[in-house]
Structures are given as structure tokens and as C-alpha cells.
N, C-alpha and C positions, 0 to 999 in steps of 0.2 A: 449526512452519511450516505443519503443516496444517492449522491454526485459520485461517493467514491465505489457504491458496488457496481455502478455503470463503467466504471473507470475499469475496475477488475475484471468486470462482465466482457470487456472491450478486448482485452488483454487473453482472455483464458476461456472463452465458454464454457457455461454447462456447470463450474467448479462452483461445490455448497460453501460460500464465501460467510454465508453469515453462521455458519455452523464449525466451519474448519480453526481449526488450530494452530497448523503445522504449513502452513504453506510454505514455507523455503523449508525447514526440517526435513520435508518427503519431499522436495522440489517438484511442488507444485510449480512455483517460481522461482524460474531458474535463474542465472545472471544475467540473460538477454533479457529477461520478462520484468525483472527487479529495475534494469535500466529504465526500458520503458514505464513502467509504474511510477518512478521517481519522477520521470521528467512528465508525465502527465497529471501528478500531482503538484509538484512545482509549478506547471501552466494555471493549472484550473483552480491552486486556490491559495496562487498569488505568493509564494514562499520557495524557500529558501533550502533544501535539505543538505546538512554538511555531510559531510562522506562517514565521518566519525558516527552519525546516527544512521548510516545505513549499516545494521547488523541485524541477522536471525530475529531479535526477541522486539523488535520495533516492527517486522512487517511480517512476523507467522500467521495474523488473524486481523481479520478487520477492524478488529476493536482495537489492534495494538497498533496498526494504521493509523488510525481514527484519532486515538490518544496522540500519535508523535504530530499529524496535523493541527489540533487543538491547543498542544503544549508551543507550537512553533507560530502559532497565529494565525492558523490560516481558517481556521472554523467559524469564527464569527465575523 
């Protein structure tokens, strides 16, 4: 999981990533930043993200990050 608050970190300074909730809700992460997020997680851990799981409630919080890279295989 620390690969991916570097990933965030990289993406957004500064933002309390392991506390937030809402980051596309209050766009944090906007559609440029969402872009980049996907395809830097796509890189780094080796997957695949369909379009259909790019929505609000898969990348509000890092934990819901963390789960859709887990669920898709890229965690282990």
C-alpha cells in the first residue's frame, strides 16, 4: 500500500490520503489526476483497469484504491 500513497503522493502533494474519503466526491482528483492515477497504477502493479471500474466509489479513498488493485491482482 505504500507503493500506492507514493503513487498519490506523486500525483497531488500534501493531500491526507490515508485519512480522506472523498477524493473524486470534493475533486480532489480531478479527470486529469484520475487519468494519471490509473495509468500509474496500471504500470506499477502490472494490471489492467477496465473503464467500467473507473467510478467515484473505487478510488474516493485509498483503501477503496487498494481493494479495486487487490481485487484485480495486482497486490500480491
Amino acid at each position: 500500500m505504500e507503493e500506492l500513497y507514493e503513487i498519490l503522493e506523486d500525483i497531488i502533494p500534501g493531500e491526507d490520503y490515508k485519512n480522506s474519503t472523498a477524493l473524486v466526491d470534493d475533486d480532489i482528483l480531478t479527470s486529469f489526476e484520475l487519468v494519471r492515477l490509473v495509468t500509474e497504477i496500471d504500470s506499477t502493479f502490472d494490471i489492467s483497469i477496465p473503464s467500467s471500474e473507473i467510478v467515484p466509489d473505487n478510488f474516493n479513498s485509498a483503501e477503496t484504491i487498494w481493494a479495486l488493485i487487490e481485487r484485480l491482482g495486482g497486490a500480491g
